[in-house]
VOMARTI-316840 format. One record per residue (C-alpha): x, y, z; chain. Coordinates in Angstrom, 2 decimals, always signed. Layout:
<sites>
{{X,Y,Z},A},
...
</sites>
This chain:
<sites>
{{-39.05,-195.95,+212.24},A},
{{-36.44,-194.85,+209.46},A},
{{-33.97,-197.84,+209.53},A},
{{-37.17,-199.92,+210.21},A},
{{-38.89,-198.52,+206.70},A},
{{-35.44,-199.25,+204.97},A},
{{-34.76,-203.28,+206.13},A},
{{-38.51,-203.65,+204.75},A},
{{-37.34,-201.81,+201.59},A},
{{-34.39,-204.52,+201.09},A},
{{-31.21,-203.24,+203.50},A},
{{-29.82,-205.74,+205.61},A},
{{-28.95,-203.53,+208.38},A},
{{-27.52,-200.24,+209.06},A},
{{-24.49,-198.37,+209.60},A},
{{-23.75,-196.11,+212.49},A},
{{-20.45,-194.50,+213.11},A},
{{-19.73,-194.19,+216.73},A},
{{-20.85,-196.85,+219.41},A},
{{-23.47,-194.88,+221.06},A},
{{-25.20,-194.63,+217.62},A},
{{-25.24,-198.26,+217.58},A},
{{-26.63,-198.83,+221.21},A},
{{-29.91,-196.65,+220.40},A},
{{-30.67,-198.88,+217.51},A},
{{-29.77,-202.12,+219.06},A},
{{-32.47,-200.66,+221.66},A},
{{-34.48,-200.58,+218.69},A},
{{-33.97,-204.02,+218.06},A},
{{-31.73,-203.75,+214.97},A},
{{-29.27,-206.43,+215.17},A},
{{-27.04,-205.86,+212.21},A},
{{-25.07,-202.89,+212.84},A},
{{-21.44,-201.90,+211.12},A},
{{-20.10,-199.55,+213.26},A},
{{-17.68,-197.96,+210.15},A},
{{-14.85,-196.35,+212.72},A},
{{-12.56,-197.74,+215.36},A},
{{-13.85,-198.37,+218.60},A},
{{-11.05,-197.65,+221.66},A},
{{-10.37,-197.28,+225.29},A},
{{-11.18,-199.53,+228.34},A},
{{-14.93,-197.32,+229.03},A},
{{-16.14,-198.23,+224.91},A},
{{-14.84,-201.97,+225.38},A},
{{-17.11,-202.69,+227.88},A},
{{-19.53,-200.94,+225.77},A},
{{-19.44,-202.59,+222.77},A},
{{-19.04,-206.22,+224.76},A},
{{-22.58,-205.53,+226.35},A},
{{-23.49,-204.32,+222.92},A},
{{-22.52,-208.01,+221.64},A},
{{-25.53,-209.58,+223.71},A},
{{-28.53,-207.18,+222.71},A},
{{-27.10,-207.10,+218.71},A},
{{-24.48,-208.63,+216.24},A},
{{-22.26,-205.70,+216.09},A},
{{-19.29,-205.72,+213.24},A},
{{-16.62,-203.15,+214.36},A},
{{-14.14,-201.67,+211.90},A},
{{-10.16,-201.82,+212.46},A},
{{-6.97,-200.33,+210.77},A},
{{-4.50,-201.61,+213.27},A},
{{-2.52,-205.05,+215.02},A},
{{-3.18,-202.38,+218.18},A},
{{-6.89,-202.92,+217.57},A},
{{-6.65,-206.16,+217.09},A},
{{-5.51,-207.08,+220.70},A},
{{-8.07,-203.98,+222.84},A},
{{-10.98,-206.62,+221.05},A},
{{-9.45,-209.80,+221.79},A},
{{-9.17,-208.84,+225.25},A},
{{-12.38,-207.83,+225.74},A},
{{-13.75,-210.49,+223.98},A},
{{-11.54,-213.57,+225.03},A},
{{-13.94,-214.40,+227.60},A},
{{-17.04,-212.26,+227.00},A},
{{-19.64,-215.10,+225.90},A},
{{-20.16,-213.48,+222.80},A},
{{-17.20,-213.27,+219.50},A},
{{-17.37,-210.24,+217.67},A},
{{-17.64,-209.44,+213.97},A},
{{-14.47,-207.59,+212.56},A},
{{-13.73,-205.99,+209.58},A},
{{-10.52,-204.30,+208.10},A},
{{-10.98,-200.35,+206.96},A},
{{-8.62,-200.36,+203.76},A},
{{-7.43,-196.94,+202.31},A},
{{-8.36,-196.87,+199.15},A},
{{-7.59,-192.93,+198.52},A},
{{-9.43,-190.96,+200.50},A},
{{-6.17,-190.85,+202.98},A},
{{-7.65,-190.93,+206.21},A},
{{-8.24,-194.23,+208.33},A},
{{-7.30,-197.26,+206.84},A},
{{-4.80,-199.94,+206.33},A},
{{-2.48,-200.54,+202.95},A},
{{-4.46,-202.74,+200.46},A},
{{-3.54,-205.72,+199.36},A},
{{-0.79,-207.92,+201.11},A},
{{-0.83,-205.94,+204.80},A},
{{-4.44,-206.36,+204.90},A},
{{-4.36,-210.12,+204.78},A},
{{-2.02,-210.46,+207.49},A},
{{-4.24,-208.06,+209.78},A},
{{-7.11,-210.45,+208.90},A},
{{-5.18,-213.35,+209.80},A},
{{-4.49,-211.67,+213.01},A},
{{-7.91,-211.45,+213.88},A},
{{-8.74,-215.04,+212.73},A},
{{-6.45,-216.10,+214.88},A},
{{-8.39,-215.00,+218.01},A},
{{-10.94,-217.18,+219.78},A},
{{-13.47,-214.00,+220.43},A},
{{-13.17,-212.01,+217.15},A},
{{-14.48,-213.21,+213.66},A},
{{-13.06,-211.64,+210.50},A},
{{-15.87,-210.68,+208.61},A},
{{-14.61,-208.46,+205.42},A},
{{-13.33,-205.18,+204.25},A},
{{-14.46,-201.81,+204.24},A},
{{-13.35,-198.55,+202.37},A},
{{-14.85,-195.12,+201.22},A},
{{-13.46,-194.23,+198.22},A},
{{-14.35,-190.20,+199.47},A},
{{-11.85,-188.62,+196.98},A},
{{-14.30,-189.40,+194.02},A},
{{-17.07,-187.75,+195.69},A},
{{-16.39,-183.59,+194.61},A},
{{-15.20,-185.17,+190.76},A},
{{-17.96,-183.20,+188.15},A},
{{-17.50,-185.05,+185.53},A},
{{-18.95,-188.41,+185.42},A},
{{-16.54,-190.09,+183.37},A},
{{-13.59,-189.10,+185.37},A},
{{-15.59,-190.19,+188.69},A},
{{-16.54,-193.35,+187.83},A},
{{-12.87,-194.19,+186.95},A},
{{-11.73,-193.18,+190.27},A},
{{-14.65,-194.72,+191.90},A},
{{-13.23,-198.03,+189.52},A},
{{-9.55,-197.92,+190.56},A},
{{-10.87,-197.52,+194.22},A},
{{-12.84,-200.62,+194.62},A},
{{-10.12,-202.55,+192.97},A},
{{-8.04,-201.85,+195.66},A},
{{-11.00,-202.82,+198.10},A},
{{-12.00,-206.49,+195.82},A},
{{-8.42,-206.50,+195.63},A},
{{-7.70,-206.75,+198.98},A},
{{-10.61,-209.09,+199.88},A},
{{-8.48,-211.80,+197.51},A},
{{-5.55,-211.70,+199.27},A},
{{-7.51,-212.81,+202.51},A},
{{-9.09,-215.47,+200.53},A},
{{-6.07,-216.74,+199.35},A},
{{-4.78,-216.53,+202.77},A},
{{-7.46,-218.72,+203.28},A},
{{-10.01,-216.78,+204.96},A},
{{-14.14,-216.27,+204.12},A},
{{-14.90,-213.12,+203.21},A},
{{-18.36,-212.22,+203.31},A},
{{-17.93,-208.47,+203.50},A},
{{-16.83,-206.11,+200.84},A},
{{-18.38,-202.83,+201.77},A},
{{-18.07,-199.02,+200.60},A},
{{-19.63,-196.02,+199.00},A},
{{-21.42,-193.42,+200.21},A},
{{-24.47,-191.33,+198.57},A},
{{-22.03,-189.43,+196.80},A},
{{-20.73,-192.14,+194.87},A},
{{-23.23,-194.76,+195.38},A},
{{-24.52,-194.72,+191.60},A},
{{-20.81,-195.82,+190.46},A},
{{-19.81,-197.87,+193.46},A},
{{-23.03,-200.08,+192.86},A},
{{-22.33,-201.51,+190.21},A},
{{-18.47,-202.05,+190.68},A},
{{-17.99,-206.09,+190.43},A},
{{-17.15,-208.28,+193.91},A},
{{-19.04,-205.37,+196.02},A},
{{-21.50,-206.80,+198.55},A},
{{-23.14,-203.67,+200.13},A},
{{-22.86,-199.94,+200.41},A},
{{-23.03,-197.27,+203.07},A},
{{-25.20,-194.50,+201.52},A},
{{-26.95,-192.76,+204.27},A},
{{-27.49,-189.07,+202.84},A},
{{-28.67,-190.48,+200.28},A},
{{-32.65,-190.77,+202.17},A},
{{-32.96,-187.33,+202.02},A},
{{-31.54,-186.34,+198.50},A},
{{-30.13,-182.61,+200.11},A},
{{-28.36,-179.63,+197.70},A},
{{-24.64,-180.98,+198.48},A},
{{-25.44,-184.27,+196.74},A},
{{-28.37,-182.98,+194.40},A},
{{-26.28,-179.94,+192.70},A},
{{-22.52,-181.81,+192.80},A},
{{-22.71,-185.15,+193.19},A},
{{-24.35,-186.90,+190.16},A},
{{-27.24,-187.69,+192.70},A},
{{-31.04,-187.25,+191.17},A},
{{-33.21,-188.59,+193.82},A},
{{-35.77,-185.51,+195.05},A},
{{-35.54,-183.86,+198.27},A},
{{-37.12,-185.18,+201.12},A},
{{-35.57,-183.02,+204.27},A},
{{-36.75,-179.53,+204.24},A},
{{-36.92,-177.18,+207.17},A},
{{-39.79,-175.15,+208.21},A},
{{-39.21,-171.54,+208.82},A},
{{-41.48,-168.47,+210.03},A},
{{-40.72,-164.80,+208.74},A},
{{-39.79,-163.17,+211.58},A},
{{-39.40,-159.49,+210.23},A},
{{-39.31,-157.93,+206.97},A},
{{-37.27,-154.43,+207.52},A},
{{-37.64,-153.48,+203.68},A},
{{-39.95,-154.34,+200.46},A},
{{-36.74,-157.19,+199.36},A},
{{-35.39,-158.56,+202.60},A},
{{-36.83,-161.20,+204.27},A},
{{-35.64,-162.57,+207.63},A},
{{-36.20,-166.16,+208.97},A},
{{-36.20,-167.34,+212.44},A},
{{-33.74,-169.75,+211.70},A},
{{-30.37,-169.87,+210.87},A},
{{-27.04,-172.16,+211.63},A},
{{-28.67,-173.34,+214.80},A},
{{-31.15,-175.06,+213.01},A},
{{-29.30,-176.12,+209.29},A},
{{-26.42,-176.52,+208.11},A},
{{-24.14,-174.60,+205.88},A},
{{-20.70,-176.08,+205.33},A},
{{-21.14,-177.82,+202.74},A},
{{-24.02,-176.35,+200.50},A},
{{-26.72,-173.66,+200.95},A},
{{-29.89,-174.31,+202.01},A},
{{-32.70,-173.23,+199.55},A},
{{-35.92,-171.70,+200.07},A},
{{-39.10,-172.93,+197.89},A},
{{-41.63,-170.48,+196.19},A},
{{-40.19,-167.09,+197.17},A},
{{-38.96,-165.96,+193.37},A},
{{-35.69,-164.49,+192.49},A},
{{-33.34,-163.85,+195.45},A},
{{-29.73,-161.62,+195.17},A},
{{-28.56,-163.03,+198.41},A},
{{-29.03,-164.96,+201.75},A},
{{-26.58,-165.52,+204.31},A},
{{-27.11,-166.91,+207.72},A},
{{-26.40,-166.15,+211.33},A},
{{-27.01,-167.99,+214.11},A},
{{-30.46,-167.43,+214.70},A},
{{-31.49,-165.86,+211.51},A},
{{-31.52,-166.33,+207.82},A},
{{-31.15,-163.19,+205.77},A},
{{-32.64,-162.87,+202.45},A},
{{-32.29,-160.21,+199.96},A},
{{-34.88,-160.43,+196.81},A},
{{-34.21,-159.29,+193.66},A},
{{-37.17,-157.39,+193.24},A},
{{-39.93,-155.86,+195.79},A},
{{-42.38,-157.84,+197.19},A},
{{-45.30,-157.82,+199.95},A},
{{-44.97,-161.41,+200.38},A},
{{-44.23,-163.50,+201.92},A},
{{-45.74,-161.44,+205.38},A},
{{-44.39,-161.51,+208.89},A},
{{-45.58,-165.12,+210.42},A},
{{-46.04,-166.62,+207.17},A},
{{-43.59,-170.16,+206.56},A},
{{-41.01,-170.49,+204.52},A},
{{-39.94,-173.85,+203.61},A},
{{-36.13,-174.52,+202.57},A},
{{-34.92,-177.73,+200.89},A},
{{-32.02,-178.59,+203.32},A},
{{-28.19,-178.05,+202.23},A},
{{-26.44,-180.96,+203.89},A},
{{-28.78,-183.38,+205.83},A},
{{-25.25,-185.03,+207.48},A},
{{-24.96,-181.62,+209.55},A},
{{-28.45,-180.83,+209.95},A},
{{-30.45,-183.48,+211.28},A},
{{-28.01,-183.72,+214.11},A},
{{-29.11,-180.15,+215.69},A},
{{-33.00,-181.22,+215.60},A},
{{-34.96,-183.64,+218.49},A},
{{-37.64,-184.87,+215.81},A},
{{-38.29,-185.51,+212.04},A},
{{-41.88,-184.38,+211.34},A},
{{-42.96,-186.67,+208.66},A},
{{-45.62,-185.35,+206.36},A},
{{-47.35,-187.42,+203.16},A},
{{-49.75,-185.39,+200.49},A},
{{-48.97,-182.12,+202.84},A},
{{-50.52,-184.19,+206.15},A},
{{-48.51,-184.90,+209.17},A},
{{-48.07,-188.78,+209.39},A},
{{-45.79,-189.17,+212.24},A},
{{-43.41,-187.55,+214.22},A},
{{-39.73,-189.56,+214.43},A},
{{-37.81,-188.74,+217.34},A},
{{-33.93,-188.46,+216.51},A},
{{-33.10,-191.03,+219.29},A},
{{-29.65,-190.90,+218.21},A},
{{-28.85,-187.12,+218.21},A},
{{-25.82,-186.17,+220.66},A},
{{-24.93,-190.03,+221.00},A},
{{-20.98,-189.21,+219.31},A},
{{-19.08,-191.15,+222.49},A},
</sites>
């Protein structure tokens, strides 16, 4: 229902990053899907080629190795597949050398009867932790350039580019606007959680929360949920809890969240809900089977996670 709500709200597809992501929503019937990673080994070829005739599947690469796994498998598979080239634009992870090497990769591709060079991709994630918004919208700047930059040189190598893609929620409202960009990858960016809300430069409200029960309250100040790192994530920001007044500290376990008010209080009571605005929705959603969706404090669906557990 999600990615369905979002093409009707203007996206032109979606953007998974592993294949078996991409085969629940070509199940779906989503046809555009970027799959923003390299896709490898003999088992995922075959994948990905049956993936070819139930969607329109654009796979990122970083490598002449690449290259030929996809022109094998697509040589004489009835179906050419969408390529683009992963440039490293900073973040030092994935990624080919801008400029000059990424024409020739694209020229490689071009070059082969069952692939179609598509664009470029990059995620300029080194601007994302930057608190002050001057500084991160210059590295967000000198990031794309790279990315534009690079989709030149395979224009003037002769090739269409109709892809320049990158960003992420944490830098989409800089990357937006950056000139020769034609789309962005901000997923977190649906729920609005703390990591993005309290760092990021990221305003939207919260939409993910989880709901909790008080399972026991040993004194007057603690309180303790029935939920803990099982159930939401922690890495990269706290989650929150809504209405309960000043709080000293909270820590979680795995099955239990441990809350320590500030002052004494006889609420909230054992089986009472707590609600907590989530922390990082990237490693949270993953861990649940269903998204209960609620409008004016009324359940209005229930979402299965179809995709949970599909990383192969």
């Amino acid at each position: 229902p999600t990615p369905s709500r979002t093409r009707a709200a203007g996206a032109i597809g979606i953007t998974c990053a592993k294949l078996g992501e991409a085969e629940v929503f070509a199940a779906a019937g989503i046809r555009n899907i970027l799959i923003a990673n390299q896709v490898v080994g003999a088992e995922k070829m075959r994948r990905l080629a049956a993936l070819a005739h139930a969607a329109d599947p654009i796979v990122a690469i970083d490598n002449a190795a690449h290259v030929r796994a996809l022109a094998d498998t697509f040589r004489d598979a009835g179906r050419r597949l969408g390529v683009v080239i992963e440039v490293d634009v900073g973040m030092n992870r994935a990624g080919i050398r801008p400029g000059a090497p990424v024409a020739e990769l694209a020229q490689l591709v071009a070059r082969e009867s069952g692939l179609v060079f598509r664009g470029v991709i990059g995620w300029e994630s080194q601007a994302v932790t930057i608190a002050s918004a001057e500084e991160k919208a210059r590295v967000v700047a000198a990031a794309v350039r790279l990315l534009v930059g690079s989709a030149e040189e395979c224009r003037k190598a002769g090739l269409a580019v109709d892809i320049v893609s990158c960003g992420g929620t944490g830098t989409l409202p800089f990357c937006a606007r950056q000139p020769g960009v034609t789309e962005v990858q901000a997923g977190g960016g649906i729920f609005s959680d703390n990591h993005y809300r309290q760092h990021y430069h990221v305003d939207f409200p919260a939409a993910l929360t989880i709901l909790t029960t008080v399972a026991s309250r040993p004194t007057a100040t603690r309180i303790i949920l029935d939920a803990g790192k099982k159930s939401m994530s922690s890495d990269a920001a706290m989650p929150s809890p809504i209405g309960l007044g000043p709080i000293r500290s909270m820590r979680l376990s795995a099955e239990h969240t441990t809350i320590e008010l500030e002052a004494p209080s006889e609420t909230p009571r054992i089986g009472d809900k707590v609600e907590l605005t989530v922390g990082y929705s990237d490693t949270t959603v993953h861990l649940h089977n269903e998204i209960v969706a609620v409008r004016n404090g009324r359940v209005e669906a229930i979402w299965p996670i179809a995709a949970r557990g599909r990383s192969k």
